[in-house]
ZABAVO-333769 format. One record per residue (C-alpha): residue in one letter; x, y, z. Coordinates in pm, whole numbers, padded with zeros to 5 digits, always signed. Example, Ala and Ser with C-alpha at 12.3 -4.5 7.8 and 13.67 -1.06 7.14 Angstrom:
! residues 2
A+01230-00450+00780
S+01367-00106+00714
***
This chain:
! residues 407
X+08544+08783+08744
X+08750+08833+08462
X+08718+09179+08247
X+08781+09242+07863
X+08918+09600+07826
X+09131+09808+07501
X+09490+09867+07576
X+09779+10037+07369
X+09804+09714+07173
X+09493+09775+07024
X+09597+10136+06851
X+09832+10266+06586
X+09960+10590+06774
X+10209+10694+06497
X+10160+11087+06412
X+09847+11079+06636
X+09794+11309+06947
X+09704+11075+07279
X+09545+11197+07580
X+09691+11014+07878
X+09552+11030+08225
X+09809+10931+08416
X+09811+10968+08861
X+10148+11184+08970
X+10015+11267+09270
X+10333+11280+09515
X+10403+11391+09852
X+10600+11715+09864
X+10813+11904+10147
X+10506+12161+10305
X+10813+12364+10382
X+11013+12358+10056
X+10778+12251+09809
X+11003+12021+09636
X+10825+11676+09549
X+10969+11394+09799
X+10853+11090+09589
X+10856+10967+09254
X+10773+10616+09274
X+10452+10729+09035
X+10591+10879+08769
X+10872+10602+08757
X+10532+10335+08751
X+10378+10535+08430
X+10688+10617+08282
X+10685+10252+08102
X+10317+10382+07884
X+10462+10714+07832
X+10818+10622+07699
X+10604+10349+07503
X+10390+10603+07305
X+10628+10835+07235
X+10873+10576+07063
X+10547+10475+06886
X+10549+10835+06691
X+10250+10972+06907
X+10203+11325+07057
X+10171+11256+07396
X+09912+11525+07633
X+09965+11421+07983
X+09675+11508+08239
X+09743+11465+08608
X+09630+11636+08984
X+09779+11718+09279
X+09655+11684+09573
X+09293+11876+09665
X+09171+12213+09701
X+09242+12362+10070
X+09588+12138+10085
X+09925+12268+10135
X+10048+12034+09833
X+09784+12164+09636
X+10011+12300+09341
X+10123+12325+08958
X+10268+12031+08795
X+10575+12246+08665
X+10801+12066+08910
X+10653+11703+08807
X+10725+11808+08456
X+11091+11839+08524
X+11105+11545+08727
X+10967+11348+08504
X+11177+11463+08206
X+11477+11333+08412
X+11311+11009+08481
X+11243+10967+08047
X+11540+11115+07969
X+11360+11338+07739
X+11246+11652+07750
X+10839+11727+07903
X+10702+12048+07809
X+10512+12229+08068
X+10163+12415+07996
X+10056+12671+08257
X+09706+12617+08166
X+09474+12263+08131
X+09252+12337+07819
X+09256+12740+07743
X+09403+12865+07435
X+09780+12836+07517
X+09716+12444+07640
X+09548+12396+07276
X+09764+12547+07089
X+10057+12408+07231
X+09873+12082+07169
X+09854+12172+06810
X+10241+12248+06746
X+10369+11861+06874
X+10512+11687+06728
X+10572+11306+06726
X+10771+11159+06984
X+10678+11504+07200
X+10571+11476+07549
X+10340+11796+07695
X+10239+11800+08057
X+09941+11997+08094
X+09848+12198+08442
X+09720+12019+08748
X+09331+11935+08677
X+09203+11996+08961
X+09251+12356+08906
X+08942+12344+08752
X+08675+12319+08943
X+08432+12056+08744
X+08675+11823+08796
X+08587+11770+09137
X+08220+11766+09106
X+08059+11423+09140
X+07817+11349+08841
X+07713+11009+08629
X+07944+10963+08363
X+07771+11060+08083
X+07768+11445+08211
X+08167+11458+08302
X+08175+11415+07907
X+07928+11756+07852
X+08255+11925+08073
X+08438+12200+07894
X+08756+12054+07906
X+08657+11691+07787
X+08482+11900+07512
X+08740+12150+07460
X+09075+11836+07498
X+08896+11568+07292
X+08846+11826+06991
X+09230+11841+06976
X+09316+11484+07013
X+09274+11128+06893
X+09296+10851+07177
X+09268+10864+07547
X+09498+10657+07739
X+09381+10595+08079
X+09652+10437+08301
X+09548+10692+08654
X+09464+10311+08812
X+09509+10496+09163
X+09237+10723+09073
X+09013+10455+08907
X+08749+10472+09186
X+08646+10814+09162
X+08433+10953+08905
X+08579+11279+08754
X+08583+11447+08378
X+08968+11366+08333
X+08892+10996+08432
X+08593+10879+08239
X+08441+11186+08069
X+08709+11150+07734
X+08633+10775+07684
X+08304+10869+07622
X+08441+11124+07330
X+08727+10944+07203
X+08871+10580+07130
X+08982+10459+07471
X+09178+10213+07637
X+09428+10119+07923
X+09807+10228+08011
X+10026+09961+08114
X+09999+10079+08446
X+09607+10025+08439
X+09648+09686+08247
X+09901+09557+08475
X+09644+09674+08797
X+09377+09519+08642
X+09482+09202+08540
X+09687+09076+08849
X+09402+09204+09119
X+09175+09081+08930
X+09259+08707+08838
X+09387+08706+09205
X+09028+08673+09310
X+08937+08482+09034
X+09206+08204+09136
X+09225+08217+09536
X+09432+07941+09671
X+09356+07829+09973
X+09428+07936+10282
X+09333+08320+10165
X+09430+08564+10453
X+09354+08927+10444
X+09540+09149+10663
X+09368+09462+10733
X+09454+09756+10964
X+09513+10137+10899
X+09332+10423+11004
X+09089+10400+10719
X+08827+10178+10913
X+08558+10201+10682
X+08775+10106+10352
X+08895+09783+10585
X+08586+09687+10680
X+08377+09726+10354
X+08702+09487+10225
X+08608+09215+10563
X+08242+09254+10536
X+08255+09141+10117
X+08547+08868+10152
X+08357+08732+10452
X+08013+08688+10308
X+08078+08542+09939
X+08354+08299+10095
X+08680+08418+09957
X+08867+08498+10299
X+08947+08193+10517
X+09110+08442+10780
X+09107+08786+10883
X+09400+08942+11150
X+09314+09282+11249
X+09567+09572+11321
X+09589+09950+11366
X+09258+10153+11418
X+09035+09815+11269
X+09207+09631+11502
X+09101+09885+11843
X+08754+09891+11667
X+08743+09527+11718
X+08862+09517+12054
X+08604+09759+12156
X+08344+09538+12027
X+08505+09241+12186
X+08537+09348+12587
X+08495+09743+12547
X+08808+09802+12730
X+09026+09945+12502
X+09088+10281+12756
X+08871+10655+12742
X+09180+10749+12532
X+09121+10479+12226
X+08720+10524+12257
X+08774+10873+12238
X+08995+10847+11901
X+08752+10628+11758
X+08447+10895+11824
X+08660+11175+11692
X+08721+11006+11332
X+08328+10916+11333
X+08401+10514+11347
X+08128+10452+11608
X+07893+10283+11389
X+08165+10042+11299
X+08165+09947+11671
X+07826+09746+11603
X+07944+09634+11244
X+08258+09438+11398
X+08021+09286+11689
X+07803+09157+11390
X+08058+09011+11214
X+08236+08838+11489
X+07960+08665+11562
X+07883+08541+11210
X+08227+08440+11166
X+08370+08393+11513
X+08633+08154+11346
X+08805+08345+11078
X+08894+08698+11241
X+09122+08729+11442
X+09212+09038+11705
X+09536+09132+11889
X+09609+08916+12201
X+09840+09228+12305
X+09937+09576+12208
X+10160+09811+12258
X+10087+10139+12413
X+10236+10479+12465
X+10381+10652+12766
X+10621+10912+12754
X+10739+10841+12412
X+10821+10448+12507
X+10689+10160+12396
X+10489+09921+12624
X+10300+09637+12546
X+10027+09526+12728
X+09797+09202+12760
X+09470+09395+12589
X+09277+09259+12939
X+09503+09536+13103
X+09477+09820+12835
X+09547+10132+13052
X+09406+10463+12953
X+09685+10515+12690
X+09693+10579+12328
X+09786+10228+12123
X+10012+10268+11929
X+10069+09902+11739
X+09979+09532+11799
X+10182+09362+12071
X+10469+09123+12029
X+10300+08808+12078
X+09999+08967+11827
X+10260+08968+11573
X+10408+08620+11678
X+10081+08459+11615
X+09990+08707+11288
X+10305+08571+11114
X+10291+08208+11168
X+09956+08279+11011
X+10039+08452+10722
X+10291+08184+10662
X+10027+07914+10606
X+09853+08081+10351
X+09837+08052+09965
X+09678+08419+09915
X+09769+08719+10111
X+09618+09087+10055
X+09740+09348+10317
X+09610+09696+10330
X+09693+09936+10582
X+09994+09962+10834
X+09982+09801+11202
X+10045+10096+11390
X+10219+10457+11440
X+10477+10319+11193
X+10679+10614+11127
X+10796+10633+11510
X+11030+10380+11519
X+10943+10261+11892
X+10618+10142+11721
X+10740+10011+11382
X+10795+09692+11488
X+10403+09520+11409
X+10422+09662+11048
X+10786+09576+10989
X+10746+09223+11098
X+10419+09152+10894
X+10583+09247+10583
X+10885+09052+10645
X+10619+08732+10694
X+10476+08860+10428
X+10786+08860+10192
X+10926+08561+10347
X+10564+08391+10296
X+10539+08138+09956
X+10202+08213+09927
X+10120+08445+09684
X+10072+08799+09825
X+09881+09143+09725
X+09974+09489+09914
X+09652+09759+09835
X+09906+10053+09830
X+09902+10344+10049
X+10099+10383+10327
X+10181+10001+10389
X+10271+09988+10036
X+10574+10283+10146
X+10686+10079+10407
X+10751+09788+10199
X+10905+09974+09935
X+11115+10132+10215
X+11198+09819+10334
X+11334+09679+10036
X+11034+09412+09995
X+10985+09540+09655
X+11139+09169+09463
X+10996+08935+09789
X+10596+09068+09731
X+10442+08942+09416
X+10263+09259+09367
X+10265+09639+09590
X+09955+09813+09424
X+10005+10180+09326
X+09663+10259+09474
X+09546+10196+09807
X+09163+10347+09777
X+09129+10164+09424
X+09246+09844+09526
X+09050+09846+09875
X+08762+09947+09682
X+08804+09650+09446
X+08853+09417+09720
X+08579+09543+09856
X+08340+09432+09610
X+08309+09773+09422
X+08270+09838+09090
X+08557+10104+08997
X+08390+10393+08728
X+08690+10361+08538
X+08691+10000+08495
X+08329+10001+08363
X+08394+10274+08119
X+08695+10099+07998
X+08488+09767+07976
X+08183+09908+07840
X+08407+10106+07570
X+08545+09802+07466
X+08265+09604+07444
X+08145+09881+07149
X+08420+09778+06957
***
């Protein structure tokens, strides 16, 4: 399902002011404040750099985090981060589309690089509404009355529906960063050209994003095989034998995946051949890592797939053609339970098939790992890839394809 969309190819940006949406959403110290990540900006830094040696005036909007969150915060420290990561200088607004943002707007000049203050200060931004309204906004009315283009290359925010995201292509001559491009056109051919064996490894804590992915690839034929881990995996397991421990049934009621439950037992038996679930796991006691035949599954938290799980995951993933992995196997960060996670991604690098990772935390790991050059491509957004792979349609892609199609 290929798409047609604009991208900065397609404009003259010379001496014109650009609106770019980028996503510089990074962790940051809750004790210190001081932003532990960059990998983002690095990512956009490519569409930025390349619109400001094209002569335009470049208007960066971006969030942080969400209302009620300790990393909720101003963008003053991204600004200097990413003026280091440039090597030129980003000006800093305190304000997102007020008088002072406009007018600083207004005084750029080309080649100048203005970041304005975190979006989601504003509180439309986080209202959910159809597309055409985000545009009737007062800052998409207020931002697109002082600029010419939007540039929207926030691919990890390209499956939620938000003013700053889709409102301005409805005001102004759109198109996609290179980050967006680059998103769009590798996950996207990837499922137009599966090669064959096509194995999806799905695990995490985000059950529902997994299994929206396993219930799509399953039913229109594009996964041959499906190996479970983390919190999909236990959900599996439960629907399997049920004896999974009062501990890991309790977990799974807390987080609200009980419906799931019945969703797995549907699934496996529709397609009792291509999903597989752990043969073993490991559990925790006292800090220490056991593993454990899952017929014996004591009333323990679990903690990561067992060693002969991951034996038989990784001579799988080296058969296939097409691999897409979201989510970690386990409690990754402790390193007594790293060891499911760490080994899929070395199959996974070591693999000659051609292989997808949807972001997130599994997409850290791997980048921590130094799998960056061995995995043909680590996605920059875990919920808009999964959502993808799910089958969704992402709001952002079908503004950017419906804007294009006007032209």
């Amino acid at each position: 399902m290929s798409i047609k969309f604009n991208t900065l190819d397609d404009f003259q940006f010379n001496n014109k002011t650009v609106l770019v949406r980028v996503d510089i959403n990074s962790p940051v110290d809750p004790t210190t404040g001081i932003i532990l990540d960059d990998t983002r900006m690095k990512l956009h830094a490519e569409t930025i750099s390349e619109l400001s040696d094209k002569g335009a005036k470049t208007v960066l909007l971006a969030h942080q985090s969400r209302p009620g969150k300790k990393d909720f915060t101003t963008l003053e420290q991204h600004a200097h981060v990413l003026s280091k990561i440039l090597g030129r200088a980003v000006i800093y607004v305190e304000d997102i589309f007020g008088c002072a943002a406009r007018e600083t707007i207004a005084r750029l000049k080309p080649g100048d690089i203005l970041l304005l203050e975190n979006v989601r200060f504003y509180s439309e931004e986080i209202l959910k509404r159809e597309a055409h309204l985000q545009a009737d906004t007062h800052m998409v009315k207020k931002l697109s009355s002082v600029t010419d283009y939007f540039i929207n290359d926030a691919f990890a925010a390209a499956h939620r529906s938000q003013p700053s995201l889709i409102g301005f292509a409805l005001k102004l001559p759109s198109g996609a960063g290179r980050v967006m491009e680059k998103e769009l056109k590798i996950l996207y051919g990837a499922l137009d050209n599966v090669q064959r064996p096509c194995v999806y490894v799905l695990g995490g804590v985000k059950v529902d994003d997994s299994i929206g992915v396993m219930e799509n690839v399953l039913e229109n034929g594009s996964a041959d095989l499906i190996l479970t881990t983390g919190l999909v995996a236990n959900i599996f397991l439960l629907a399997s034998n049920g004896k999974i421990g009062k501990f890991n049934k309790d977990f799974i009621e807390k987080k609200g995946y009980c419906e799931f439950v019945t969703v797995a037992e549907r699934l496996m038996e529709n397609f009792p051949d291509k999903i597989l679930i752990p043969v073993d796991v490991a559990v925790c006691k006292n800090g220490k890592r056991i593993d454990m035949p899952v017929n014996k599954i004591p009333d323990l938290p679990i903690y990561d797939i067992g060693t002969e799980t991951i034996k038989l995951y990784a001579q799988k993933i080296r058969q296939a053609k097409t691999l897409f992995a979201n989510g970690p196997a386990g409690v990754f960060e402790n390193p007594e339970f790293s060891i499911g996670t760490d080994d899929i991604l070395n199959a996974i690098a070591s693999s000659k098939g051609f292989s997808i990772i949807g972001g997130g935390h599994l997409a850290a790991a791997a980048v921590q790992m130094g799998f960056e050059g061995e995995i043909d491509h680590i996605s920059s957004g875990g919920g808009a890839s999964i959502s993808l792979l799910a089958g969704e349609k992402l709001p952002v892609v079908s503004i950017l394809e419906k804007i294009a199609k006007k032209k």
